[in-house]
C-alpha positions, 0 to 999 in steps of 0.5 A: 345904254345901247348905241343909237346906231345900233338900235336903229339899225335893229329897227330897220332890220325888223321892218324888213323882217315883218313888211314885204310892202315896206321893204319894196317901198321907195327908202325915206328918213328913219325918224323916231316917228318911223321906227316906232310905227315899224315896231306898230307893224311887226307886233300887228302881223304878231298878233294875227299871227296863225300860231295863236289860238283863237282863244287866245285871241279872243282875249285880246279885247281884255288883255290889250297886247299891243297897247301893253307892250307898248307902253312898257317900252317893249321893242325889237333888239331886247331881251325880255325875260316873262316871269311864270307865263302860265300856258304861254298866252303872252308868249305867243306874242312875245317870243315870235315878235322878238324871234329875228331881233332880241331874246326872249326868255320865259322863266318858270318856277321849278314843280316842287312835284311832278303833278299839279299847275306848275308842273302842268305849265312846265309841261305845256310851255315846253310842248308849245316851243317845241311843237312849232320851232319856227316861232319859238326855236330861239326863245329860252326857258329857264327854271328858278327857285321860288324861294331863292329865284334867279332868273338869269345873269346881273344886269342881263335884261332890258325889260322884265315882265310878270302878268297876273303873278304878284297876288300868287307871289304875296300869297306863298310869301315869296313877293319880296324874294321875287321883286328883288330878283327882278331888280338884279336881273336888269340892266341900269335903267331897265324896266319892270312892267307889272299887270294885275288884278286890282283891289278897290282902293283903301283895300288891304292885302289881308282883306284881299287874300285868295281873291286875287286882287291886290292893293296898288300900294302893296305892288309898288311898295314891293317894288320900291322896296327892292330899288325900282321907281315907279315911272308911270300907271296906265288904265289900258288894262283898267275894267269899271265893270268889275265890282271886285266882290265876286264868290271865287275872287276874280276866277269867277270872272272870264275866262275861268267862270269859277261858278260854271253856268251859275249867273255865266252871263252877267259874269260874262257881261263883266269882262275880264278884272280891271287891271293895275298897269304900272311901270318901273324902272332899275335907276342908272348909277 
């Protein structure tokens, strides 16, 4: 476990980092109510930053970044490794906010082929942290193996996150694979923080193959499998709009509208899919 020292001194650094007015301002007590309002500020200015889309932006009614990070403990001074970020959109969170006090690290899959969707994110991911190295200059991209994944060192990670991955990984067969990684890559006490697209409850993962939804038990099954505790469940990223029958599973809601302009407004009425928020720990020994 970090020093406490330690970790208030990386907090403080990150007020400074982020907030000219705090900087300027007459010092007070650090507290634990303090540091966790500076962490509050730093991912605010994160999230209006110039370098996100609009978007991406515009997502954030649907995707709750901040209360997200939040409740999976995320803050500055830890390395935090993002399993398959797709096009990056949590990235363009995660990396600035953790650019001056932590690591970010977004591991991809290796393109078994030069073309297609994993290749294509490859592609753009590397674009994006190179074409604005003023907040991506630090972050780090590995590559692994689907089917023998290693995301970096044992006990190396202080948090591990994946968003929307877990339907594809029970799809290709590599769930199991995939969570047991996770557990070796973090430290004693670590935590995993998993978002996906929810089934309705009493749902199997065979009546939900390809639509993207996916059974809680079966998410937490696999985690525990692999040796993590189920800490806590959040409904931030919770939807009770969302029936869960759509033609194209859940691209048929935004921002994909598998559909295209058949029946767009009522999907678009809907929202993005409701959403399991679940947080696991890697037990101390």
């Amino acid at each position: 476990m970090r020093n406490l020292a330690t970790g208030v001194f990386v907090l403080a650094a990150a007020i400074a980092a982020h907030s000219t007015a705090l900087a300027d301002a007459p010092k007070a007590p650090v507290t634990p109510a303090s540091l966790a309002q500076a962490s509050a500020g730093a991912i605010d200015a994160v999230l209006a930053g110039s370098w996100r889309s609009a978007a991406n932006k515009a997502r954030d009614p649907y995707r709750h970044p901040k209360e997200t990070l939040a409740f999976f403990g995320v803050a500055p001074g830890q390395t935090v490794i993002e399993l398959t970020p797709g096009g990056g959109w949590y990235a363009e969170v995660l990396a600035p906010y953790l650019k001056d006090h932590g690591h970010y690290i977004a591991a991809i899959v290796t393109p078994k082929k030069p073309t297609g969707e994993a290749a294509g994110d490859k592609t753009g991911l590397y674009k994006k942290f190179a074409d604005d190295a003023a907040q991506y200059s630090k972050a780090q991209i590995v590559e692994f193996d689907a089917k023998a994944p290693v995301f970096g060192p044992a006990n190396s990670a202080d948090v591990v996150l994946t968003f929307r991955n877990v339907h594809n990984w029970t799809d290709a067969g590599t769930a199991e694979a995939m969570f047991k990684a996770m557990y070796a890559v973090l430290r004693d006490g670590g935590t995993l923080g998993v978002v996906d697209h929810r089934a309705k409850v009493g749902s199997t993962l065979a009546q939900d193959k390809d639509s993207g939804y996916l059974p809680v038990d079966v998410v937490v099954k696999l985690a525990t499998d692999a040796g993590f505790k189920l800490q806590a469940q959040s409904e931030i990223n919770a939807n009770p709009k969302d029936t869960k029958d759509h033609p194209k599973g859940v691209w048929t809601l935004p921002p994909t509208f598998a559909l295209k302009d058949v029946d767009h407004a009522k999907y678009a009425a809907i929202g993005e899919s409701d959403r399991m928020t679940l947080k696991f720990v890697k037990p101390k020994k």
